[in-house]
C-alpha positions as CSV (number, residue, x, y, z in Angstrom):
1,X,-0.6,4.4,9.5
2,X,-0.7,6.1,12.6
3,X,-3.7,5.6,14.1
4,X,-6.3,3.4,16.6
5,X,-7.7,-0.3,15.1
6,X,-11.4,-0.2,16.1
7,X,-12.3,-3.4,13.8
8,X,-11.2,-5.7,10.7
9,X,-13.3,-7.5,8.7
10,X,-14.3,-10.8,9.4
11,X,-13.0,-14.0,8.0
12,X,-16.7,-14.8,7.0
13,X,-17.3,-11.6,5.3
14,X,-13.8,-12.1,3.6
15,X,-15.3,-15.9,2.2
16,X,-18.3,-13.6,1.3
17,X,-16.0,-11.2,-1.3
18,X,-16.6,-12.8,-4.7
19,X,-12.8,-12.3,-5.2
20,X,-11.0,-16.0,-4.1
21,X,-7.9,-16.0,-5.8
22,X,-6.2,-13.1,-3.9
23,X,-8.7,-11.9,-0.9
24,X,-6.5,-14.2,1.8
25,X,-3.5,-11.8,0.8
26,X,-5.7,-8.9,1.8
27,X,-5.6,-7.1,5.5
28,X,-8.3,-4.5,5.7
29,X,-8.5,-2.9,9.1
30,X,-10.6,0.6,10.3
31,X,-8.8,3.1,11.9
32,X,-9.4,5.8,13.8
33,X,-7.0,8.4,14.4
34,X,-7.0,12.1,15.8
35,X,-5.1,15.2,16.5
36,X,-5.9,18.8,17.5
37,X,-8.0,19.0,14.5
38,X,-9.9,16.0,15.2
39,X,-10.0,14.0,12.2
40,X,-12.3,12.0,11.3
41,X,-12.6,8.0,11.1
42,X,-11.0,6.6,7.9
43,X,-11.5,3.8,6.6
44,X,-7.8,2.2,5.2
45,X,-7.2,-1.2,2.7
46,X,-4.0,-2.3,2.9
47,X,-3.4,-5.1,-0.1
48,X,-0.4,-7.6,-1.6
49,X,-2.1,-8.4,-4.8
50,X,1.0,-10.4,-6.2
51,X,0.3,-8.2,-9.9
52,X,-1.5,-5.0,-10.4
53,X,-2.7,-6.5,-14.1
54,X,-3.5,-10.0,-12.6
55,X,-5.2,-8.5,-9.6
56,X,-7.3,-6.4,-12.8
57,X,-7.9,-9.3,-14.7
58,X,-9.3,-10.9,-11.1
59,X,-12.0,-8.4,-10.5
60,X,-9.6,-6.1,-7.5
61,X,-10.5,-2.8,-8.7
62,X,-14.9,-3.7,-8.8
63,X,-13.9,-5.0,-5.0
64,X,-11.8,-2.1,-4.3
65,X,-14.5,0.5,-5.4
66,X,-17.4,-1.2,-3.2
67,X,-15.1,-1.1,0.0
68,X,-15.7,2.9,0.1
69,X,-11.8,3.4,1.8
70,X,-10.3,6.6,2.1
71,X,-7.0,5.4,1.1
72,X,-6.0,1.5,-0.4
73,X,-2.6,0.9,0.3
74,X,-1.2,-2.0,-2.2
75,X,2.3,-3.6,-2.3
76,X,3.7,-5.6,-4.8
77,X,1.9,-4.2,-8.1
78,X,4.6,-5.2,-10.1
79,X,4.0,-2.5,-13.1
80,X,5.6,0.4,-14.2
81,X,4.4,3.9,-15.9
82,X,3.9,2.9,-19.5
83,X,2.0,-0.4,-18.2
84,X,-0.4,1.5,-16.2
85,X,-1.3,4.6,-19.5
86,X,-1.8,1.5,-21.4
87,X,-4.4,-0.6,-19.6
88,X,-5.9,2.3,-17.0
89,X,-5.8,1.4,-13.4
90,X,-8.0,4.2,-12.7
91,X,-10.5,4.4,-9.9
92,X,-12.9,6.5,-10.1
93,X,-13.2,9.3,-7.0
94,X,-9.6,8.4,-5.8
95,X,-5.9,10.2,-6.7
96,X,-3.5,7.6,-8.0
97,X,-0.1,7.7,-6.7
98,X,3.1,5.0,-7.3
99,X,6.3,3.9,-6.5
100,X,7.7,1.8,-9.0
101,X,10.8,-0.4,-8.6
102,X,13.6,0.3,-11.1
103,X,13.4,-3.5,-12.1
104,X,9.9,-4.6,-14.2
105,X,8.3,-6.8,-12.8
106,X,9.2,-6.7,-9.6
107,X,8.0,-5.2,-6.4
108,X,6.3,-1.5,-6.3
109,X,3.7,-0.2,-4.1
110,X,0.5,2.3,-4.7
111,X,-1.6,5.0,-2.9
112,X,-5.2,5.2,-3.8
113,X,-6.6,8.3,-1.7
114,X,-10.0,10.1,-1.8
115,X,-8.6,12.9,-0.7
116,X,-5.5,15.5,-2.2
117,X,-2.3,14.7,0.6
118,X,-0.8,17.4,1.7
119,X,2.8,15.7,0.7
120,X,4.2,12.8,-0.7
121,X,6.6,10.7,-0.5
122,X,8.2,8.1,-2.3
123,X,11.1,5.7,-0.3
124,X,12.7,7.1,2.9
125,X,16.1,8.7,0.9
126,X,18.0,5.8,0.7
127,X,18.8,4.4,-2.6
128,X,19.2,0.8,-2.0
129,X,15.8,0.7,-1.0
130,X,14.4,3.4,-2.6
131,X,15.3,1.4,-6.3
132,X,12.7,-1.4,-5.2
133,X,9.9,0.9,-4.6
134,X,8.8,-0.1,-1.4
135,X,7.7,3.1,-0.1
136,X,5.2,5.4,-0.7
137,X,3.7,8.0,1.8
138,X,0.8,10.7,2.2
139,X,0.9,12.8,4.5
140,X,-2.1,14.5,6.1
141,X,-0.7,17.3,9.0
142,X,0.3,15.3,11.6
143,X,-1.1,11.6,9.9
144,X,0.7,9.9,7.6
145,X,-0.8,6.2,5.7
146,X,2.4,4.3,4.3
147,X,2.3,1.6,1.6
148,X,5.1,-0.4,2.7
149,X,6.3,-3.6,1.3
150,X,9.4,-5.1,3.1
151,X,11.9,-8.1,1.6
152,X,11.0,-11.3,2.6
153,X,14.6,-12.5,2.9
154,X,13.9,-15.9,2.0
155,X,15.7,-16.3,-1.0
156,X,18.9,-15.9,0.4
157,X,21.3,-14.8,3.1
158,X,22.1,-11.7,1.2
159,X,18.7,-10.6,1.2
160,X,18.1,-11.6,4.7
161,X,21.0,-9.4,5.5
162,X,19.3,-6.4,3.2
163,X,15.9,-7.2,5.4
164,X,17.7,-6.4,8.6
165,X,19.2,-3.2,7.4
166,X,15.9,-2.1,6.0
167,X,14.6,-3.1,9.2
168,X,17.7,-1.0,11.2
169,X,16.8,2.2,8.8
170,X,13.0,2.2,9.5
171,X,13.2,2.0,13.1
172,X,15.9,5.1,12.7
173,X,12.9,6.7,10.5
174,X,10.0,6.0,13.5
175,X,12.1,7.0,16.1
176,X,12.5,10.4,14.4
């Protein structure tokens, strides 16, 4: 997200949120951004929820509709199409977007936006990377609000290694 932090939500009101299984995997920061046009505050949710379908099952999508966000950005939904058709993951007032890693179960990220992009895009156009679905980007003129989920690295030196070239790649992509 490109943009100015002007607040995040206290750890208080956090322990307020009747959601305790997942809410300390949450960030949820306000952001203020503006350009020529002057846009106007948004309000962005960024989420790991560890499970789109556990996350359900947990209450996240009664918690995510009371937050009133312009965009919820969540990483590691761990679902793919047919999943999603089967069991609904609507919310109502929002446009669903995915990017689904080519494995089930594993890794994928979501846009939920109240309003229509004017582009998106899923991974940066590499295809090691790109197969995880760990990318997933709206773009709004000169604004763009990213659902990015990096590798950890931790469960080997392999994937360490992987880390540090995704890591080489998107700083190649934000110098651009």
């Amino acid at each position: 997200l490109y943009g100015r932090a002007v607040g995040e939500v206290s750890p208080q009101a956090w322990r307020a949120s009747p959601i305790k299984t997942w809410q300390h995997r949450a960030a949820c920061v306000a952001c203020s951004a503006s350009n020529a046009g002057g846009v106007p505050d948004m309000r962005v949710i960024s989420l790991n929820l560890n499970g789109l379908r556990s996350a359900a099952r947990k209450g996240v999508f009664e918690w995510m509709a009371a937050q009133d966000a312009d965009a919820i950005c969540l990483q590691e939904t761990r679902i793919q199409a047919d999943q999603r058709s089967a069991e609904g993951f609507a919310l109502p007032g929002y446009h669903l977007h995915y990017a689904d890693a080519q494995t089930r179960g594993y890794s994928g990220v979501a846009l939920y936006l109240r309003g229509r992009a004017d582009a998106m895009q899923a991974g940066i156009g590499i295809a090691d990377f790109d197969q995880e679905g760990r990318w997933l980007q709206a773009d709004y003129g000169d604004l763009s609000i990213v659902s990015l989920y990096l590798p950890s690295g931790s469960s080997g030196e392999a994937r360490q290694a992987f880390k540090f070239q995704v890591l080489d790649w998107l700083a190649e992509k934000f110098a651009a």
